[in-house]
C-alpha positions as CSV (number, residue, x, y, z in Angstrom):
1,X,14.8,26.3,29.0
2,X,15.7,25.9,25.5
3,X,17.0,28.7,23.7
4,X,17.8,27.7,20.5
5,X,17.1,25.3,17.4
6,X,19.1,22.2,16.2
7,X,21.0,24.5,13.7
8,X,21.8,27.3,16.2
9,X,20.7,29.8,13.5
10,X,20.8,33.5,15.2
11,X,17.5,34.5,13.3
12,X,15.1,31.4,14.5
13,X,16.2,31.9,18.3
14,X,14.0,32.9,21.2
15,X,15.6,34.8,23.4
16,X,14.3,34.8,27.0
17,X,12.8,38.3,28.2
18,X,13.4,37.5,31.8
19,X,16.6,40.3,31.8
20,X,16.6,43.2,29.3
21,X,18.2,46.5,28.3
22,X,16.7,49.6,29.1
23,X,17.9,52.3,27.0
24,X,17.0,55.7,28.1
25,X,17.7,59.3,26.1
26,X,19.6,61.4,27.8
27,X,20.2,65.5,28.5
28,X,23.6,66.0,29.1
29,X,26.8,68.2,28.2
30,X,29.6,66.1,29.7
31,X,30.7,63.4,32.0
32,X,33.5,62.5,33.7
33,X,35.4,59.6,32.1
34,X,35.4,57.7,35.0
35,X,31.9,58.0,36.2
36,X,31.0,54.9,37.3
37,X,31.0,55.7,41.3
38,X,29.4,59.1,40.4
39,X,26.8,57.1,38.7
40,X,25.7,54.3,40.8
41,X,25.3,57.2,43.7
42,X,23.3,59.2,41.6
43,X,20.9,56.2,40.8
44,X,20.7,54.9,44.0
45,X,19.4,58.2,44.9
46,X,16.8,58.7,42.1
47,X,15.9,54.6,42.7
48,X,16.7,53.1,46.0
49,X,15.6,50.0,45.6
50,X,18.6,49.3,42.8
51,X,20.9,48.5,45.4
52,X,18.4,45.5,46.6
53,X,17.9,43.8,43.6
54,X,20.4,41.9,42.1
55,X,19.4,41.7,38.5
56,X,20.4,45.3,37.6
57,X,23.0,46.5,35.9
58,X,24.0,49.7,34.9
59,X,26.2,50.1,31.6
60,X,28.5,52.5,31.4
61,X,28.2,55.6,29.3
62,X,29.9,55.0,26.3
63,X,31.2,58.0,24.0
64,X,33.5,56.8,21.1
65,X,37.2,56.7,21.8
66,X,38.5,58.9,18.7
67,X,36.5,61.2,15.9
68,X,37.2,63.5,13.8
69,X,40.2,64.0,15.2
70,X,39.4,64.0,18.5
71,X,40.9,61.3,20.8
72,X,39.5,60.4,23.9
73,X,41.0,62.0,27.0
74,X,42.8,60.2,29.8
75,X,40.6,57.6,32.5
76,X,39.6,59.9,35.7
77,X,37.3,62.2,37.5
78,X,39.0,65.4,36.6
79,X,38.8,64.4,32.4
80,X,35.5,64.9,30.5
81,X,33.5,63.7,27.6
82,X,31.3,65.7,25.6
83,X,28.0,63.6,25.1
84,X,26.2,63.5,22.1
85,X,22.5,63.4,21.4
86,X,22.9,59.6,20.3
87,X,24.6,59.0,23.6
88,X,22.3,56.9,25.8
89,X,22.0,55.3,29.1
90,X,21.6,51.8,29.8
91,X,20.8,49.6,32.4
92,X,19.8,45.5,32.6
93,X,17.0,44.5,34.8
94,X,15.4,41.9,35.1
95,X,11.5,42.1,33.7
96,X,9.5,42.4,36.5
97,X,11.2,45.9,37.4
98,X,10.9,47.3,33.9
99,X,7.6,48.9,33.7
100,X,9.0,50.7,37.5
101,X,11.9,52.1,35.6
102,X,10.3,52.9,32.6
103,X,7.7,55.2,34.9
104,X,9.8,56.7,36.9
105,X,13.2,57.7,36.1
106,X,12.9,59.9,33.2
107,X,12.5,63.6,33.9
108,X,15.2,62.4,37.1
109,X,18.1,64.8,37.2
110,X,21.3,62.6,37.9
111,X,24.7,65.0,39.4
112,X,28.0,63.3,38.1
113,X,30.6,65.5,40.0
114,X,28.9,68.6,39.4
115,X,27.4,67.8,35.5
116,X,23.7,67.2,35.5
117,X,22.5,64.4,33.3
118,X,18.4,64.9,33.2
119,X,17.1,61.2,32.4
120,X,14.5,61.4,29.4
121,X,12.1,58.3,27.8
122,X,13.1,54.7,28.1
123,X,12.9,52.0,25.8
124,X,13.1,48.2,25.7
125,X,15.9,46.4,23.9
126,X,16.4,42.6,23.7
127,X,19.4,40.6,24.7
128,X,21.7,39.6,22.0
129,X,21.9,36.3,20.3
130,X,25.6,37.1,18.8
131,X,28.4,34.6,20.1
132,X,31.0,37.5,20.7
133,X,30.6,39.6,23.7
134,X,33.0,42.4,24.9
135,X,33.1,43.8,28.6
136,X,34.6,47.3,28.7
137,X,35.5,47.2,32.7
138,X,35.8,43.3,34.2
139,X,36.9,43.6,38.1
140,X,38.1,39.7,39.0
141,X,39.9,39.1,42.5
142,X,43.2,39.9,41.4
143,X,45.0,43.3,42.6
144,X,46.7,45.6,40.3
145,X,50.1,44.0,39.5
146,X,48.3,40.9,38.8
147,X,44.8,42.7,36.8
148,X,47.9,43.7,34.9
149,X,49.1,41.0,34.0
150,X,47.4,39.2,30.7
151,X,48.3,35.7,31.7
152,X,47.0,36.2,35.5
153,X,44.0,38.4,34.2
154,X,42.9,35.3,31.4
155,X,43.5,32.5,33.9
156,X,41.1,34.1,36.5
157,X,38.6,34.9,34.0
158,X,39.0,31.3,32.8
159,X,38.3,29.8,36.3
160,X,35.4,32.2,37.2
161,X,33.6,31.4,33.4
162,X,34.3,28.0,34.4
163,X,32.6,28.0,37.6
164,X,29.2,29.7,35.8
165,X,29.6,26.5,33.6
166,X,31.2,28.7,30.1
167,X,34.2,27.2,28.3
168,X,36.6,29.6,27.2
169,X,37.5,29.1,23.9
170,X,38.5,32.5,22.3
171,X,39.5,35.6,24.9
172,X,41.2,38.7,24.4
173,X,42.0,40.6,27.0
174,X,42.3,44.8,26.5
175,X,42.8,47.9,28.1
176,X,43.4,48.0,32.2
177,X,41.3,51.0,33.6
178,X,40.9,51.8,37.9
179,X,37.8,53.0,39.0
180,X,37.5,55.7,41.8
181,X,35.2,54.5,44.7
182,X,35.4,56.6,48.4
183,X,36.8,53.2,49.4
184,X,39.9,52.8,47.1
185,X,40.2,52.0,43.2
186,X,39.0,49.1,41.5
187,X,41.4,47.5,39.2
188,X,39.6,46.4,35.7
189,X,40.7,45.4,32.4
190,X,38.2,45.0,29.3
191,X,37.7,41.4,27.8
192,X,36.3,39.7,24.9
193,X,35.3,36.6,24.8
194,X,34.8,34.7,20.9
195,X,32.9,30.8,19.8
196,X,30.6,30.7,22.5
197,X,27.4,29.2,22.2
198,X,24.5,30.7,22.1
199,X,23.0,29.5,25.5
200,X,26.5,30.2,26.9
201,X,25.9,34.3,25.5
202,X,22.4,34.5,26.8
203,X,24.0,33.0,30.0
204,X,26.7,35.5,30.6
205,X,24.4,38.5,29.3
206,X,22.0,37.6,31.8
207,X,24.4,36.9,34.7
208,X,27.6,39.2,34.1
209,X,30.9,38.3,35.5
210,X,32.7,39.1,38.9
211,X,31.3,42.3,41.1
212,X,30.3,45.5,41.1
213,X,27.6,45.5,38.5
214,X,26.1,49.2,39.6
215,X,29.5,50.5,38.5
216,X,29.5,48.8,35.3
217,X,31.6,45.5,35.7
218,X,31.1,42.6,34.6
219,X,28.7,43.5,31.4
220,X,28.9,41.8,28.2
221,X,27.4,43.4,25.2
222,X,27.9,42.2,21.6
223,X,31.0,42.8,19.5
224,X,32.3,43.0,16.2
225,X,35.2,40.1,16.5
226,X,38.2,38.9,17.7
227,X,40.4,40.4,14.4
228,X,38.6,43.7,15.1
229,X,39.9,44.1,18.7
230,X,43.6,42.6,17.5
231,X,43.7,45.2,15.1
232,X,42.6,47.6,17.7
């Protein structure tokens, strides 16, 4: 399947509607900072056919890292964020499950370690056509010392973008972050990735990277820039 024209030009490409966002209000004080586990469990619960279809993906909730003043507290269970009206959840499916979802899980009431997060009305959003894409949490085979490591961390991403057919060309690697599962943490670092093609974004957008999609691994969503995250 083609996805773009001859001249590549963002604003004349089709993208393919086979995998989309869902983007869902949400009723919620706070979260834990490192809900991800918390998350997946509660989802599973309200949708149990998730863990069966290998399409979905469930973003992260993402509150900004500093306002005002405030700076975003430490990574963990036991460290909150306050959640904003604006503050939404996400998921990628593929098409086929998106009229399910879009019935059913508002008015679910999710539990995040003891905060309730009621699930309100749900909304379609496209893929992105933009050739930078930033993964906040990227779990690759590598344990800590090594997911530590930049050099380890970049060659490993290199070999499994090579094996979905992706050249790296332009990579920053960011922050490391573990994520609390009943079976041990999972050792992440966030990753952008700059000049790739078009097909190449659809491609990763649609397929993610490495495991552990549910807790929000592996899920690229367009960015500013390479000189943004330097300066950052």
């Amino acid at each position: 399947m083609t996805f773009w024209n001859d001249d590549e030009s963002p604003d004349r490409v089709r993208v393919p509607d086979d995998i989309v966002d869902l983007v869902f209000a949400i009723e919620c004080r706070r979260i834990p900072v490192d809900h991800a586990h918390l998350l997946a469990t509660a989802l599973r619960q309200a949708v149990p056919w998730i863990d069966a279809e290998p399409g979905v993906a469930v973003h992260s909730i993402h509150v900004a890292g500093s306002q005002n003043g405030w700076e975003r507290p430490p990574h963990g269970t036991d460290s909150y964020l306050a959640v904003s009206r604006r503050t939404k959840l996400v998921l990628r499916v593929p098409q086929h499950r998106t009229a399910e979802l879009l019935r059913d899980l508002p008015g679910h009431r999710l539990d995040l370690g003891g905060e309730a997060l009621v699930v309100g009305a749900g909304k379609t959003k496209p893929l992105s056509t933009e050739t930078t894409l930033f993964a906040r949490f990227l779990a690759l085979d590598l344990d800590a010392e090594s997911a530590g490591d930049e050099g380890a961390f970049l060659d490993a991403a290199a070999r499994a973008l090579a094996e979905a057919r992706i050249r790296i060309r332009k990579a920053v690697c960011g922050r490391t972050n573990a994520l609390a599962t009943p079976d041990g943490p999972i050792h992440t670092r966030s990753l952008m990735i700059a000049g790739l093609t078009i097909e190449e974004s659809i491609q990763l957008q649609q397929q993610g990277l490495g495991p552990y999609r549910l807790l929000g691994c592996g899920i690229f969503i367009p960015h500013k820039g390479i000189n943004a995250i330097k300066q950052g």
